[in-house]
C-alpha positions as CSV (number, residue, x, y, z in Angstrom):
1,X,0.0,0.0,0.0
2,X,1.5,3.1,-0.6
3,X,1.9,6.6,1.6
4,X,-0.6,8.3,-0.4
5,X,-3.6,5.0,-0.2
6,X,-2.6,4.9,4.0
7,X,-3.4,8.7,4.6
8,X,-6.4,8.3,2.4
9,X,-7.8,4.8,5.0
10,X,-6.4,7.1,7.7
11,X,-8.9,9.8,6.7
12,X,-11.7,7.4,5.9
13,X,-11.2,5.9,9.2
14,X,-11.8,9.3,10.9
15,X,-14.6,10.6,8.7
16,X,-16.4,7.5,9.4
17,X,-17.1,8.6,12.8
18,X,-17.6,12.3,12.1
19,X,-21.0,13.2,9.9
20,X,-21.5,16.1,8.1
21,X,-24.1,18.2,9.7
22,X,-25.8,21.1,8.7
23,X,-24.2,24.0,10.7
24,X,-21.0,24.2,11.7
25,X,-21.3,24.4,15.6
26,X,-24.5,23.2,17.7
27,X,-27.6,24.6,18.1
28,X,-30.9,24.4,19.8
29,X,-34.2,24.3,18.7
30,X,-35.8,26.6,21.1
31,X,-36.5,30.1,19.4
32,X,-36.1,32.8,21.6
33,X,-34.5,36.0,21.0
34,X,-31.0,36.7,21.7
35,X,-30.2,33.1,21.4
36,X,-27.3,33.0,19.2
37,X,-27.2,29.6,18.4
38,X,-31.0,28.8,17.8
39,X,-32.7,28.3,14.3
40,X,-33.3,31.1,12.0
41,X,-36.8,31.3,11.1
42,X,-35.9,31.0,7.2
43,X,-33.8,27.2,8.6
44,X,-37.3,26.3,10.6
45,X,-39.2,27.0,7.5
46,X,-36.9,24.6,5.3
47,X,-36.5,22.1,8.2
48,X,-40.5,22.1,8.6
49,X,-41.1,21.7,4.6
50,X,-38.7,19.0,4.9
51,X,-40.0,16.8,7.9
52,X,-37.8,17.1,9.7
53,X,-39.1,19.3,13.0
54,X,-42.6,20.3,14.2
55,X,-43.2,24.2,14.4
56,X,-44.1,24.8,18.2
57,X,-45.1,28.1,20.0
58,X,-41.8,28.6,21.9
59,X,-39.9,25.7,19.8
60,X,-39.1,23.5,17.4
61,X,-39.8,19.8,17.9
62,X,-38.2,17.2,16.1
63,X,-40.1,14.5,14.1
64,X,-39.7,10.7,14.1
65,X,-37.7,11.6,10.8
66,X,-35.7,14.6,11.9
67,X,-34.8,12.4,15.2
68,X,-33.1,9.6,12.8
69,X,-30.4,12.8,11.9
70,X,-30.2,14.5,15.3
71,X,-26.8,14.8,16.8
72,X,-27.0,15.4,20.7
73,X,-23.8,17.9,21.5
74,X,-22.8,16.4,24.6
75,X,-20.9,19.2,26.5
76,X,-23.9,21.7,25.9
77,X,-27.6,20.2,27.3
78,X,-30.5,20.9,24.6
79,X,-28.3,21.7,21.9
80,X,-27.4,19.5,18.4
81,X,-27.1,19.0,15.2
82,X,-28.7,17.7,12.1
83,X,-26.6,15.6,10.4
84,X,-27.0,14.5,6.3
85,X,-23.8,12.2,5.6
86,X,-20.3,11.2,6.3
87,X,-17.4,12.4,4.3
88,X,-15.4,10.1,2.0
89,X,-11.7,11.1,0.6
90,X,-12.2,10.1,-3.1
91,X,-8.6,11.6,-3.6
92,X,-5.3,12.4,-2.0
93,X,-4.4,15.7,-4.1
94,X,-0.7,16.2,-2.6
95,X,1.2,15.6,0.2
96,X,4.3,17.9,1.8
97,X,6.4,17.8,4.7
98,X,6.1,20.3,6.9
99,X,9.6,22.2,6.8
100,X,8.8,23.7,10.6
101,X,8.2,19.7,12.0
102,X,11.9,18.9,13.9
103,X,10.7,15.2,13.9
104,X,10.2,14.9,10.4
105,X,6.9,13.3,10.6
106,X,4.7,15.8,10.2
107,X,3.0,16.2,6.9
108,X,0.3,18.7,4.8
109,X,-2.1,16.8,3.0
110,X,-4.4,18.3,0.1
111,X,-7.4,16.0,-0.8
112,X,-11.0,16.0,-2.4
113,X,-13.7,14.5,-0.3
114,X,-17.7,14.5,-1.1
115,X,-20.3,13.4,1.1
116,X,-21.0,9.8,-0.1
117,X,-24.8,9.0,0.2
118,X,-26.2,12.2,1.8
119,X,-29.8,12.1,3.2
120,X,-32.7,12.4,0.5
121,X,-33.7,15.9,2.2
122,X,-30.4,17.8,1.2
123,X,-32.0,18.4,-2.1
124,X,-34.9,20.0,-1.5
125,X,-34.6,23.3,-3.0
126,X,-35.9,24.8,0.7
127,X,-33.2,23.3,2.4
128,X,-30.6,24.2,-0.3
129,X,-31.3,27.7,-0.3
130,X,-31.9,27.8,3.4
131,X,-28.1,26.0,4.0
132,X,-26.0,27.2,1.5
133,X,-22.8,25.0,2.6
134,X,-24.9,21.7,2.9
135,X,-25.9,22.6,-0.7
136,X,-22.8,23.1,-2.4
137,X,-21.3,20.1,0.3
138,X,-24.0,17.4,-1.1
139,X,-23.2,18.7,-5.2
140,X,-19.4,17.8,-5.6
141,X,-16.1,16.7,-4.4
142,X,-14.7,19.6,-2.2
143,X,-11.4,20.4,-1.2
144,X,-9.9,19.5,2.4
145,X,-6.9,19.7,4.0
146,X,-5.3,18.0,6.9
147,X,-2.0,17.8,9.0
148,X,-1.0,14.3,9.6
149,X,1.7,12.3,11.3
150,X,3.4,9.4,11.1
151,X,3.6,7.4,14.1
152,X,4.7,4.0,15.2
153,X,0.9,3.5,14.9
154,X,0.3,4.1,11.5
155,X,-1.0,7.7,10.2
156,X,-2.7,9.9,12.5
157,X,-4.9,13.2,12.2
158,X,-2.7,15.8,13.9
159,X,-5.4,18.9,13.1
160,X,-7.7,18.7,10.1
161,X,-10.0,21.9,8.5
162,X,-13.4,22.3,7.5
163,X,-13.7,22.2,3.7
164,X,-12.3,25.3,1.8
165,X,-14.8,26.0,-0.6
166,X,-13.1,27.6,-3.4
């Protein structure tokens, strides 16, 4: 196997147990105002149209459905996130040693991922204009990058960014 097709199973590995999710930190479904982190109205609207939450009077509920791709944050009580797919590294675009690592073992990694399989609701045109980044994460490959390192066990993620949408 060669360096390029181990960082690429490393990466699998980790995305396997990291979904893609609709917004980028946690949020909760109670709509008050002030609340930072809660749902915009125009996301309720798209998230109602698509099943996936119940419009209350002082929140949002979710639905059987919307349950199936709720993500509990578990440092912040009441708070979540939707998630639509995992990430899958389709290629490994370049590789380069980081000139600052004194070990040596420390190395940049370019690569194209898409979200293989996303849930059948990412398409609706609501949710698509109502989540921009979901939209454009569920149409094509996307850029990522990653810092990795070589260690005794194999590759390892050392730090690894949120897609750069070009």
């Amino acid at each position: 196997m060669s360096q390029a097709d181990e960082v690429q199973a490393a990466l699998n590995r980790f995305y396997a147990t990291e979904p893609a999710c609709v917004w980028t930190n946690s949020v909760t479904l109670e709509h008050s105002k002030g609340r930072s982190k809660s749902v915009t109205a125009e996301e309720a609207r798209a998230l109602d149209q698509a099943g996936l939450i119940d419009v209350q009077r002082h929140s949002y509920k979710l639905t059987n459905a919307g349950r199936a791709f709720w993500r509990d944050d578990k440092t912040e009580q009441g708070f979540g996130n939707l998630c639509f797919g995992k990430w899958h590294v389709d290629r490994i675009v370049s590789m380069t040693t980081r000139p600052d690592d004194l070990f040596g073992n420390a190395t940049e990694v370019q690569f194209d991922a898409t979200v293989a399989s996303p849930a059948l609701w990412t398409r609706s045109p609501a949710m698509q204009k109502a989540f921009p980044l979901m939209a454009l994460e569920v149409s094509r490959p996307l850029p990522h990058s990653a810092t990795m390192k070589h260690t005794d066990k194999g590759w390892q993620i050392a730090v690894i960014a949120v897609p750069s949408v070009p």
